[in-house]
KOLMIKE-603561 format. One record per residue (C-alpha): residue in three letters; x, y, z. Coordinates in steps of 0.1 Angstrom, whole numbers, padded with zeros to 4 digits, always signed. Layout:
alaXYZ...
This chain:
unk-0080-1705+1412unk-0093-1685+1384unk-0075-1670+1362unk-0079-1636+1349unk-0101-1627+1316unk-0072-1619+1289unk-0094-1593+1266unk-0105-1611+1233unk-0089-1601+1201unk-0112-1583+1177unk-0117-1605+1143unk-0118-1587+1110unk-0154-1584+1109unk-0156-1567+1141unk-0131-1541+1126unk-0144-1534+1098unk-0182-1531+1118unk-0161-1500+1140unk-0146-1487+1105unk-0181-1486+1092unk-0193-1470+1123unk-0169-1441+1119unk-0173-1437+1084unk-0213-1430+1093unk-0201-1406+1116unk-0179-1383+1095unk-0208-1387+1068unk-0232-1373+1094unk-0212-1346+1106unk-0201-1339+1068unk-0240-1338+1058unk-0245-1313+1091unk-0214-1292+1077unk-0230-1289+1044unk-0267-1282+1056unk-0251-1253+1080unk-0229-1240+1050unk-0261-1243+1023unk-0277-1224+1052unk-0250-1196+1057unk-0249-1188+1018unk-0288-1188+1014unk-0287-1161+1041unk-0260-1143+1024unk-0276-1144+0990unk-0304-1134+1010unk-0286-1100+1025unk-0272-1094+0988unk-0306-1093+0970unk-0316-1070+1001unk-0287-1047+0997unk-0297-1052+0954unk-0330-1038+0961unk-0325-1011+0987unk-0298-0998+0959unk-0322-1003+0931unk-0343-0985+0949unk-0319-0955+0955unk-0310-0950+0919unk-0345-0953+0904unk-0364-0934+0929unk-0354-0895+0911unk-0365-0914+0881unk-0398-0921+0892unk-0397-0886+0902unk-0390-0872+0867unk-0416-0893+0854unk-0441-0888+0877unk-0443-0855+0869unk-0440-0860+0831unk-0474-0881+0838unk-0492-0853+0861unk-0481-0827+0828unk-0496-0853+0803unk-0527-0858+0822unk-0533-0817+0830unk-0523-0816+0793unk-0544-0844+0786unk-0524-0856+0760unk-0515-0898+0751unk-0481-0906+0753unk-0459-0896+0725unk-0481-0876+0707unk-0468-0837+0703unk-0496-0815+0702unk-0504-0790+0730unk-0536-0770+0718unk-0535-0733+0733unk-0507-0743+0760unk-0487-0713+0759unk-0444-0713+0758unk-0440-0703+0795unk-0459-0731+0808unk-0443-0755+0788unk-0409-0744+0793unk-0420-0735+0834unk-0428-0772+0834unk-0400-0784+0811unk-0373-0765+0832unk-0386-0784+0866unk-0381-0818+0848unk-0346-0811+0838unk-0336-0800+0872unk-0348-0831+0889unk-0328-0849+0861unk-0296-0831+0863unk-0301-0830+0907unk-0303-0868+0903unk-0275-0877+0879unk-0302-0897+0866unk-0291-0923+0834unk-0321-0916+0817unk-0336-0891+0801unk-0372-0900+0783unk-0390-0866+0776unk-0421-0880+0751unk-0422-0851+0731unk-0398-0828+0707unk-0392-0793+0715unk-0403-0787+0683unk-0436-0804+0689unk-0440-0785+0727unk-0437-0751+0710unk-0461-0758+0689unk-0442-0749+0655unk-0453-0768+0622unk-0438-0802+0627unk-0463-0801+0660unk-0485-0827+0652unk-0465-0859+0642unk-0458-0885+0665unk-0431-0881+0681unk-0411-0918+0697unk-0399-0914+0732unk-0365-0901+0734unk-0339-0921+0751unk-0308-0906+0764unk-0287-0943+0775unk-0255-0931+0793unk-0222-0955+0780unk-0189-0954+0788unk-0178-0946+0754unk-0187-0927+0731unk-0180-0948+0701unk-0196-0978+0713unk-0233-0962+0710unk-0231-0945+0676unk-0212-0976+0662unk-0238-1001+0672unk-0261-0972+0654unk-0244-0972+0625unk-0242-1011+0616unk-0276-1011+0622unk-0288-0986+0597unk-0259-0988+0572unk-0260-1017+0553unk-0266-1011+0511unk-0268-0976+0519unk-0244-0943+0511unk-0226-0932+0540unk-0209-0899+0539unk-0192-0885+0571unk-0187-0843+0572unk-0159-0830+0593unk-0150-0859+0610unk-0114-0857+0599unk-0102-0841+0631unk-0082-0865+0655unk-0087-0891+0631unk-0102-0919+0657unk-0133-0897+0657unk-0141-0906+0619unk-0171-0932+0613unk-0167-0941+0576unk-0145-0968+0577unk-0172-0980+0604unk-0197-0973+0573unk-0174-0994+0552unk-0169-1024+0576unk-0208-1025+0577unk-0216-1030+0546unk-0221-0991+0533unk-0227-0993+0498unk-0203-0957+0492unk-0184-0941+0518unk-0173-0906+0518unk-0153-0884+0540unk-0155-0848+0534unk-0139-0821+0558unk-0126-0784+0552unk-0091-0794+0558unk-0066-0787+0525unk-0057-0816+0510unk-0025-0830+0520unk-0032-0821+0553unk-0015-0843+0584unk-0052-0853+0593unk-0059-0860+0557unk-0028-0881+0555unk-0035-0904+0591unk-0070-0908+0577unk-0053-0923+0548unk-0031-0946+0566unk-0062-0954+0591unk-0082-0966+0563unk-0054-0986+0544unk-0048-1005+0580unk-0085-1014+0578unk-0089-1028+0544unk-0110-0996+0534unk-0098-0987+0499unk-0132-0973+0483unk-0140-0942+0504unk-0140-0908+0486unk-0123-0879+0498unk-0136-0846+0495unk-0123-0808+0503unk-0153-0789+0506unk-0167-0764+0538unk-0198-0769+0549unk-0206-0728+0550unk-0196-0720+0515unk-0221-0720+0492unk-0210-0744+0467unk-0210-0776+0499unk-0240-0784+0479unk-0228-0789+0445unk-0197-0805+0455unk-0213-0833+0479unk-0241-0854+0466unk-0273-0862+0485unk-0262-0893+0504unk-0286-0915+0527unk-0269-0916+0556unk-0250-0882+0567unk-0222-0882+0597unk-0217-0851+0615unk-0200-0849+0650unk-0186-0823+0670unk-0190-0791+0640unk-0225-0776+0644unk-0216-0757+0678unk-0185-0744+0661unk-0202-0723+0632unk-0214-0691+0636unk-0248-0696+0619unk-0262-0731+0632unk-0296-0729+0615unk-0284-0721+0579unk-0257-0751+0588unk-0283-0774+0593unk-0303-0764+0562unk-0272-0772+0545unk-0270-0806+0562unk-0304-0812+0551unk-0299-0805+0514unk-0273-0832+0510unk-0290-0856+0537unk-0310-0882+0516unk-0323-0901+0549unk-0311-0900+0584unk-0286-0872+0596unk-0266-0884+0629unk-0257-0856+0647unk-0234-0850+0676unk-0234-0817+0695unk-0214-0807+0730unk-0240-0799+0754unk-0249-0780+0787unk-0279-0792+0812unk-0310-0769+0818unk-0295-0755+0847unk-0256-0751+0849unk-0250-0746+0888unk-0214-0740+0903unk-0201-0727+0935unk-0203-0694+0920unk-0236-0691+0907unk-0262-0705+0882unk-0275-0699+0845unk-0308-0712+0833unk-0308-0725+0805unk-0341-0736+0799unk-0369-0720+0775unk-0346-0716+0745unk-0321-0702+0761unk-0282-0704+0742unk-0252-0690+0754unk-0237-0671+0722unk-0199-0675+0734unk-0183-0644+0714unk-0210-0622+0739unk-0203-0638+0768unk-0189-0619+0794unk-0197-0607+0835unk-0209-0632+0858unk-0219-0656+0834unk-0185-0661+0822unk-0175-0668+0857unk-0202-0692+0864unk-0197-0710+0829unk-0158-0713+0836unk-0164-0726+0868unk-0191-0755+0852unk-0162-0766+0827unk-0134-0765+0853unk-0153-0789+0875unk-0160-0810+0842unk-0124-0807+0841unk-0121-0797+0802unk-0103-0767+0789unk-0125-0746+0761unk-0105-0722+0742unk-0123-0683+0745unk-0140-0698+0775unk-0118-0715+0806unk-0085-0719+0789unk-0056-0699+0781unk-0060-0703+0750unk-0084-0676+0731unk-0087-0683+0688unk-0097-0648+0666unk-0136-0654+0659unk-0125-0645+0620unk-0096-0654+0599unk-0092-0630+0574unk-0123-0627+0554unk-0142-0661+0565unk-0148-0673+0600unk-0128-0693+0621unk-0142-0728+0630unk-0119-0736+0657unk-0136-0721+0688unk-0169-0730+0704unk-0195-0705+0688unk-0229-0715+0707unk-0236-0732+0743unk-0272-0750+0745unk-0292-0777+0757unk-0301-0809+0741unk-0337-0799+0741unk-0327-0766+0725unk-0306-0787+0701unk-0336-0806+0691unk-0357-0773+0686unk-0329-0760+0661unk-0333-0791+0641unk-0363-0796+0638unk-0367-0763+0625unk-0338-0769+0596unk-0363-0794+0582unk-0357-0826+0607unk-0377-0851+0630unk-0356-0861+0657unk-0365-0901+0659unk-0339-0905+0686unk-0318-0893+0712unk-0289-0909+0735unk-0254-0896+0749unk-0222-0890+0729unk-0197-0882+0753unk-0211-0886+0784unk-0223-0857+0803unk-0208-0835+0780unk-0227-0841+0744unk-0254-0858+0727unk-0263-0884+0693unk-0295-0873+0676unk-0307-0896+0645unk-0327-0873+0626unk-0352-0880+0596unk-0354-0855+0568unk-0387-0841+0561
């Protein structure tokens, strides 16, 4: 009789043969994993770089509007690039064309801003002919990142002197000057002396290690500025020239103490300021002289800085100043509204060349580094 078949016991080679077996197939299945993962992520990097593009796209296309018609007025112009002389072109053609370009630009919110000429240069006055770099207006989160990085740049074994930056203190650039390397530093503002801005400048600077800079009382309006502030190579001055009544003979003053390069800073409005309630145009030359402004326009320029969301004594706010105080003028209001190409204009006439252009405070001002002549 036979007896049954008892199943044979497995010897340790056969086991480790079926552990090898299984190892080989969670490798293969961990090698299909991988290719299928390797496969999922090349399609997602894939649908970012399309999603990159299509947004790439979006933002740059008004800029290639802007400067497709900057090319189509340089080629009916027939001028190079950069170069600022328009022959017999006459003011309202220029400022027809140059109003179109700033109303694509402020449509677009565009980030940009590269006109290749001066103002000066397009209206043909006597700094027409030099050639003029392309203006870049870079927009930055803060302002005193840009004009910082500016600063350390040109500074170095040169004298620095900053004019009415006292105000608020944090908005003063000399112990910037200092830190790079400025070979004087000077800070000179209208305030009295022992004034409580005077007195936090002093502090600010002891907390940086800045112990050489030279303090100086002086108004830039009076006649003696002049003889009371030497010529200095590199002059500071932010957020005073739309607060005097007489920006031109401001700027000549600027220039007869400016050894170099002049840096600056202005509070400006866009070419056309448009609001629920109407629009100005700004372009052409066109300021907004604030004592005179009344009507409609007030409206429509009180609506633009309410949607800005800033409050402008004698404009939007509560707050009105007297345009005089006693016999001299008060500098606390905003005296002009006007746009950076206007800005440019009045500078160039003082006895500049603007080399360079980019945002202060953005959408509200701009830095121009300007070259005395």
């Amino acid at each position: 009789m036979l007896e049954p078949e008892t199943p044979k016991q497995k010897d340790g080679s056969e086991t480790a043969q079926a552990q090898s077996s299984e190892k080989e197939v969670d490798s293969h299945e961990y090698s299909a994993m991988t290719i299928r993962m390797e496969a999922q992520i090349e399609d997602l990097q894939k649908t970012v770089l399309a999603f990159q593009t299509s947004l790439t796209w979006r933002l740059t296309a008004p800029l290639r509007r802007v400067e497709k018609v900057l090319d189509n007025w340089r080629a009916q112009k027939k001028i190079p690039c950069g170069m600022g002389s328009l022959g017999q072109t006459t003011h309202d053609q220029v400022d027809s064309e140059s109003h179109n370009c700033e109303r694509l630009l402020h449509a677009s919110s565009a980030k940009a801003l590269r006109p290749t000429m001066s103002t000066g240069a397009m209206h043909g006055g006597p700094l027409a002919t030099h050639v003029q770099p392309r203006f870049i207006a870079k927009r930055t989160k803060e302002c005193p990142m840009e004009i910082n990085e500016k600063i350390r740049q040109i500074v170095p074994g040169r004298s620095f002197v900053d004019i009415g930056g006292l105000w608020g203190t944090e908005n003063e650039r000399a112990t910037v000057a200092s830190a790079a390397g400025a070979r004087s530093v000077m800070m000179v503002d209208m305030a009295e002396e022992g004034n409580e801005w005077w007195r936090a400048f002093e502090d600010r600077c002891k907390a940086r290690g800045v112990l050489d800079c030279k303090n100086v009382v002086a108004n830039l309006d009076h006649c003696d500025f002049a003889s009371r502030v030497p010529v200095t190579d590199i002059v500071h001055c932010s957020g005073v020239i739309y607060h005097v009544p007489s920006p031109i003979r401001t700027l000549s003053t600027l220039r007869q103490v400016t050894g170099n390069l002049l840096l600056l800073c202005s509070m400006t409005v866009p070419g056309l300021i448009e609001t629920d309630v109407g629009s100005i145009d700004m372009s052409g030359g066109t300021s907004i002289f604030v004592p005179a402004l009344d009507g409609h326009k007030r409206e429509i320029v009180c609506a633009y800085f309410d949607r800005m969301g800033i409050q402008i004594p004698n404009i939007n706010a509560a707050v009105t100043y007297p345009w005089r105080l006693g016999a001299d003028f008060n500098y606390a209001p905003w005296w002009w509204l006007w746009t950076p190409r206007t800005l440019v204009a009045l500078v160039e006439t003082a006895g500049f060349r603007v080399l360079e252009i980019f945002d202060g405070w953005p959408r509200y001002s701009h830095y121009l580094v300007c070259e005395r002549v």
